[in-house]
N, C-alpha and C positions, 0 to 999 in steps of 0.2 A: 726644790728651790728654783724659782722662776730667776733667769737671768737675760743680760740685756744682751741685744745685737749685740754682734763681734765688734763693730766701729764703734759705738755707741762706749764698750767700755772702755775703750781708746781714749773717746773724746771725755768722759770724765776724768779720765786719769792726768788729761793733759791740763782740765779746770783746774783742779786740785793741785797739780806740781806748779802751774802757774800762780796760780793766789797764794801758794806758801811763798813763792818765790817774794811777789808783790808785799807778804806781808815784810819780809826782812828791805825791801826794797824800795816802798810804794805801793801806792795801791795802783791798779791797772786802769790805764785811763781808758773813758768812755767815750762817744763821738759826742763830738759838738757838729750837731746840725749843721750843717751847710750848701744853703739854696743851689741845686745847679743854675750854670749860668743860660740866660735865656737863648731858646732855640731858634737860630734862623735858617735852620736846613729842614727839610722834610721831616717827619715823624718819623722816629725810632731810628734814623741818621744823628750819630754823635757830633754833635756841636765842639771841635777842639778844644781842649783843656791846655794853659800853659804848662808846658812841666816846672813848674815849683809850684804847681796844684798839691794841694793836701789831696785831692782824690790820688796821686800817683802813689803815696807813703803810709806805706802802714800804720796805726796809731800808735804811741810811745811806747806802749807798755809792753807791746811785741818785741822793741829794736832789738831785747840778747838774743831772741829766737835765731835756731841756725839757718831759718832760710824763713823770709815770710814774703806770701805773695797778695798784691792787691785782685783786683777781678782782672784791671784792664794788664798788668802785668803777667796773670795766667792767661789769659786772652793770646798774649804776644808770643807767652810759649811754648803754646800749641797753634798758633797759625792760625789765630780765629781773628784778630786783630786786625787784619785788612780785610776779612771779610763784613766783620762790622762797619769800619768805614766806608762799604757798598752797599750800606743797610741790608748785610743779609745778615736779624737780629732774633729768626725765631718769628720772625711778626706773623700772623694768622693762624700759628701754631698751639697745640695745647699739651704740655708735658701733664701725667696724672701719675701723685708720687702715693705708694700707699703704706702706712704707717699701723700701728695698733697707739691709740688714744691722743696722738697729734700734741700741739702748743698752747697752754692758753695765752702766751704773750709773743706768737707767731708775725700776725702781723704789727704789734708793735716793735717787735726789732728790726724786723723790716725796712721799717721804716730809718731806723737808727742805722742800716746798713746799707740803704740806697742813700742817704743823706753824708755820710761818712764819704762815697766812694764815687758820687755825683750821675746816679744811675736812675733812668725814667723811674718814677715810683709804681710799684704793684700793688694791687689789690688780688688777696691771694684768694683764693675761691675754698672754704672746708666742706666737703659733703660728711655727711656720718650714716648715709642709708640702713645700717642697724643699730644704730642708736649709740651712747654716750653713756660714760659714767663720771662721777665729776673726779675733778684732776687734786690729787693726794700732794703737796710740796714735797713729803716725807717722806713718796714712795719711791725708791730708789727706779725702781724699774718704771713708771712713768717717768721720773726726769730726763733717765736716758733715752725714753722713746721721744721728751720733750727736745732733747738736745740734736737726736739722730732728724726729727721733722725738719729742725731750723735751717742744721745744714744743707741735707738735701735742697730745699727751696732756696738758701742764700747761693747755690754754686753754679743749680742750674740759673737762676736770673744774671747771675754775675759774665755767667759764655753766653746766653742767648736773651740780651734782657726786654726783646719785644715779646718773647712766648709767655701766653698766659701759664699759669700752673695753677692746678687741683689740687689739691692734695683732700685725700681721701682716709676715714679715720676707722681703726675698728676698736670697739669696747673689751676685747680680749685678747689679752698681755701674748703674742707670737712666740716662741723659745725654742724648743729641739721637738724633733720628731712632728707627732701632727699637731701638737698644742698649737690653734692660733689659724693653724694653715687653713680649714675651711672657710672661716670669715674671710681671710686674704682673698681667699678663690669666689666667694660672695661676690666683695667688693671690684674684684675687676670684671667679673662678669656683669656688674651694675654697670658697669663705667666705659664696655665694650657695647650693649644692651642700647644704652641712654646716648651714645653717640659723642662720649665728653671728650676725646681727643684722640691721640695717633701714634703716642709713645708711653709706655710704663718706665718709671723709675723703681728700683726695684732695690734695697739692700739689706734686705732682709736673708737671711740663710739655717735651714736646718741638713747638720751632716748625715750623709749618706747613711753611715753608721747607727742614727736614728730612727730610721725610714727603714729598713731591709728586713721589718717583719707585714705578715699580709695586709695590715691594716694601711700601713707606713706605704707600701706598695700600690696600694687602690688610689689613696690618693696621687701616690705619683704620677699613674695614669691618668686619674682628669687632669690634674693639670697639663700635662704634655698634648694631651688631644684636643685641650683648650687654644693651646700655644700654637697647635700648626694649625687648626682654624681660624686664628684671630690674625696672626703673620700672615699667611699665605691667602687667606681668600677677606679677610678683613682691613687689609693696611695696616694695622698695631705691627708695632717694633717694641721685642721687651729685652731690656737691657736689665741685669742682675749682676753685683756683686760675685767677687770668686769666695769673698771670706777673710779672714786677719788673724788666723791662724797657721798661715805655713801650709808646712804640708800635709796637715793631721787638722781633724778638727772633734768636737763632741763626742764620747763614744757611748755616753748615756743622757738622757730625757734630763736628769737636775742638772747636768751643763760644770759637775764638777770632778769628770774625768776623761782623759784627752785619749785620744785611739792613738794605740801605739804601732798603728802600722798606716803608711799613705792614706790620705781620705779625704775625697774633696765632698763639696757641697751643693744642693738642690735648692733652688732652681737653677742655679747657674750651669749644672751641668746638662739642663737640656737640649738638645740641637735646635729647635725654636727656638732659645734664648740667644742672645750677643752676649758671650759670662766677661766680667773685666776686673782684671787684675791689679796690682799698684806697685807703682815704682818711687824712686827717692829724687825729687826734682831738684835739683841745684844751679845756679848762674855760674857761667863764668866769663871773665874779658872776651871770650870770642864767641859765647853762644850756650849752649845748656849740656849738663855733666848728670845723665839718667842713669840710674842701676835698676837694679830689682830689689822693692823693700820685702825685707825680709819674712814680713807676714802675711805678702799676698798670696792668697788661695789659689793651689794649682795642683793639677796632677791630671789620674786617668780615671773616669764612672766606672764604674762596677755594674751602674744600672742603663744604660746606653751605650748600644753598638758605635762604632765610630761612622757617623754621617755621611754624606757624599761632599761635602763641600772639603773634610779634611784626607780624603783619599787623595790629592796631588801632592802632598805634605813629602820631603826626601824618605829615603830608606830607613836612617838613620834615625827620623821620627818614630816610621811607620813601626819601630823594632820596639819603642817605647809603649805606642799606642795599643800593639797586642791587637787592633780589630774594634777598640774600645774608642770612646768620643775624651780628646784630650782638653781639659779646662786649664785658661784663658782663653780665651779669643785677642784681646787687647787689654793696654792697661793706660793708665793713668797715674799720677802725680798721687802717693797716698801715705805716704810717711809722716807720722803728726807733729813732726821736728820741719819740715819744710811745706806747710799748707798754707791755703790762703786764711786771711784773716775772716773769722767768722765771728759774729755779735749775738752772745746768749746771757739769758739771766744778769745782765746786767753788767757783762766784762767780755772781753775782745780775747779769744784766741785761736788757735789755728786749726783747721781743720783736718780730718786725719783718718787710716783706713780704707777698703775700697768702699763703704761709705760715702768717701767724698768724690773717687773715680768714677765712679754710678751714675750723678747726677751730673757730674762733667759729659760723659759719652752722651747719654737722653738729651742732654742738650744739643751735642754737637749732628744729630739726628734730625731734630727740630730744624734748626739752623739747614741741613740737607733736604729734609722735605719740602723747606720755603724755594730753594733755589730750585728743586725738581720740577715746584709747582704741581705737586701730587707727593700724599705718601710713600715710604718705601717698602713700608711692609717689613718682610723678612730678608736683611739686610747681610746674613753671614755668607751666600753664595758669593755675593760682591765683594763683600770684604776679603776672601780670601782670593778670590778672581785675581783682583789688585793688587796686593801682596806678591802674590806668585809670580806678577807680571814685571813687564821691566819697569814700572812705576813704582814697584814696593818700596826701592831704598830712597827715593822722595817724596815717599806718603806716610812714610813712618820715620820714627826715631827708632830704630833698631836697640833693644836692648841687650846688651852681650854680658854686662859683669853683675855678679850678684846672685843668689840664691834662697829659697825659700828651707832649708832646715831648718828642724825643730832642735834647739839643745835648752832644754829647761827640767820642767817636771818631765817629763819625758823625750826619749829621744829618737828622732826621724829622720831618715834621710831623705834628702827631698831633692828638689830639682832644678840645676842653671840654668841662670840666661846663658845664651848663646845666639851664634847669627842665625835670622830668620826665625821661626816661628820656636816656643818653649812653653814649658809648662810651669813658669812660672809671670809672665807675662806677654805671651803670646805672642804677634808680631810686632807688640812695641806700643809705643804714644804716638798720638796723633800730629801729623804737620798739615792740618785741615783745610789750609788754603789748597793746595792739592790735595789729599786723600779724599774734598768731598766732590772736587767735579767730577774726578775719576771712578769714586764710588756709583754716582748717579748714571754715569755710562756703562759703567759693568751690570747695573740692575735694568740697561734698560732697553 
């Protein structure tokens, strides 16, 4: 039985609980178009919006949501927000997200989601370099890889909405182990080959657990040899999901039994990759109240030594890490109870898992390489550079409360937040108006 990405079932579940809700309550409203107002500042420079702008407010059908955020609201609380007010929007940048069989009504929500939120319009770019098969309404595992596209492309436009985005599509269904995986590795190899941009979106995940026979192994290797070629002498930056499982993830190929002992996930746990975890975003009167949501992917590879960039990491780490490469690096905003508003199939709701974390960091990357005015490449030496340094605790939101166990069908024990860096959301969320000049100086 073929099953969808981790976020992906997230985000149907949250369709579903919402349109039940809607049916006792209403139906869930849709956007009503509305022209942004004409621009008389530079291109991809936001023209101010009053605040009693409907682009600041969610649409109705959100409001019982326990938290929902607009773009330019996530923008603000992650520090990207006065960055865009200095037009730095992503512009001359190319995000490329990759998917198995994409949206057929991609960019017309798009559209309903730049018009909602009063955001430059995009034209999304779809390559399918090995071809297409036509898109099933009924097939449960397309809709979710339909839903998993929207997001990604509504989140990343929403933080960086001058970068163009690719999104890039494969005609066979991704799941556990290598089903899937050599098209993925096809398709960025197209996409590195062809020169289409500078950063991967990536939220895709198959568990370790799947992988750790010879086959499952070979390809672990191309891809990893892919990743320090493309990083390191290419400029590509790939940022991947940690997973929305906790601390355990798949322990077999049909995806319908959970490993009962710690297990993170591939690719994220490569040292080429930036892996990104999720947290529980909340408001409050004086500023933002982050945990660690409880199904961010984290732990220690089984299949990677521990790196050079997390050798600084305390003692206290190092006794967890065992020699081994520790997953997150960083997290994001990924609880489906507090995400940004997102527009699919026809109804508005929240975005959810690191799924939606993914395309937030690939952006905020985007958004660094315009300021660099060059690539950054392989971006985790820096990251941890600044962390460590005495910038960490104003370039991050330090995550301290919260944990990733497992207590359901099975039971895991997994691993807190705490100060400075974890394995359950790494060094934290981003305060981007600092962490990215400072990033750009560590890489440079």
């Amino acid at each position: 039985m073929h099953v969808r990405p981790r976020a992906s079932i997230l985000l149907l579940l949250v369709i579903t609980l919402l349109c039940t809700a809607c049916s006792l309550g209403g139906p869930i409203a849709t956007a009503t178009p509305t022209p942004a107002p004409p621009s008389t500042t530079p291109t991809n420079v936001f023209t101010p919006i009053p605040t009693t702008s409907s682009f600041y407010q969610c649409p109705p059908g959100l409001s019982g949501s326990v938290e929902c955020y607009t773009p330019y609201a996530l923008r603000v609380a992650y520090g990207v927000q006065s960055l865009t007010a200095r037009g730095f929007t992503g512009k001359g940048q190319t995000l490329v997200d990759i998917v198995s069989y994409g949206s057929p009504s991609l960019q017309q929500d798009m559209d309903v989601f730049d018009s909602q939120f009063g955001l430059p319009a995009l034209h999304i770019q779809v390559l399918a370099p090995l071809g297409t098969v036509p898109f099933d309404p009924q097939n449960s595992d397309m809709v979710g890889w339909a839903g998993e596209t929207e997001l990604d492309v509504q989140i990343m436009h929403a933080i960086a909405p001058a970068a163009k985005i690719i999104v890039m599509t494969s005609p066979v269904d991704e799941t556990e182990g290598t089903v899937g995986m050599p098209e993925f590795l096809q398709l960025e190899q197209y996409a590195v080959s062809h020169h289409l941009g500078q950063v991967f979106s990536q939220s895709y995940v198959a568990s370790e657990a799947t992988l750790s026979d010879s086959v499952g192994q070979q390809l672990v290797k191309q891809y990893t040899d892919f990743y320090q070629q493309i990083t390191t002498q290419d400029g590509w930056t790939v940022i991947s999901g940690s997973g929305d499982n906790g601390a355990t993830d798949w322990a077999n190929i049909a995806a319908t039994q959970l490993a009962t002992t710690a297990t993170v996930n591939f690719p994220a746990d490569v040292p080429w990759v930036t892996s990104v975890g999720g947290t529980t975003l909340q408001s409050t009167a004086t500023g933002y109240n982050e945990t660690a949501w409880s199904g961010s992917g984290g732990g220690v590879s089984k299949f990677f030594t521990e790196p050079g960039f997390q050798q600084g990491l305390p003692a206290t780490v190092q006794a967890l890490l065992k020699g081994q490469r520790g997953i997150p690096d960083i997290a994001a905003d990924a609880n489906p109870q507090t995400g940004m508003a997102f527009y699919f199939n026809g109804h508005w709701t929240l975005t959810g898992g690191t799924s939606a974390s993914t395309p937030l960091w690939a952006a905020l990357v985007a958004i660094a390489n315009q300021m660099a005015g060059h690539p950054l490449g392989f971006i985790n030496p820096g990251l941890y550079k600044v962390a460590l340094s005495a910038h960490g605790q104003s370039d991050f939101r330090d995550i301290v409360n919260g944990n990733n166990s497992v207590q359901g069908t099975v039971q895991v024990q997994g691993f807190s937040a705490q100060v400075g860096w974890d394995a359950v959301t790494g060094w934290g969320a981003p305060l981007a108006d600092h962490f990215l000049p400072d990033l750009i100086t560590a890489l440079g």
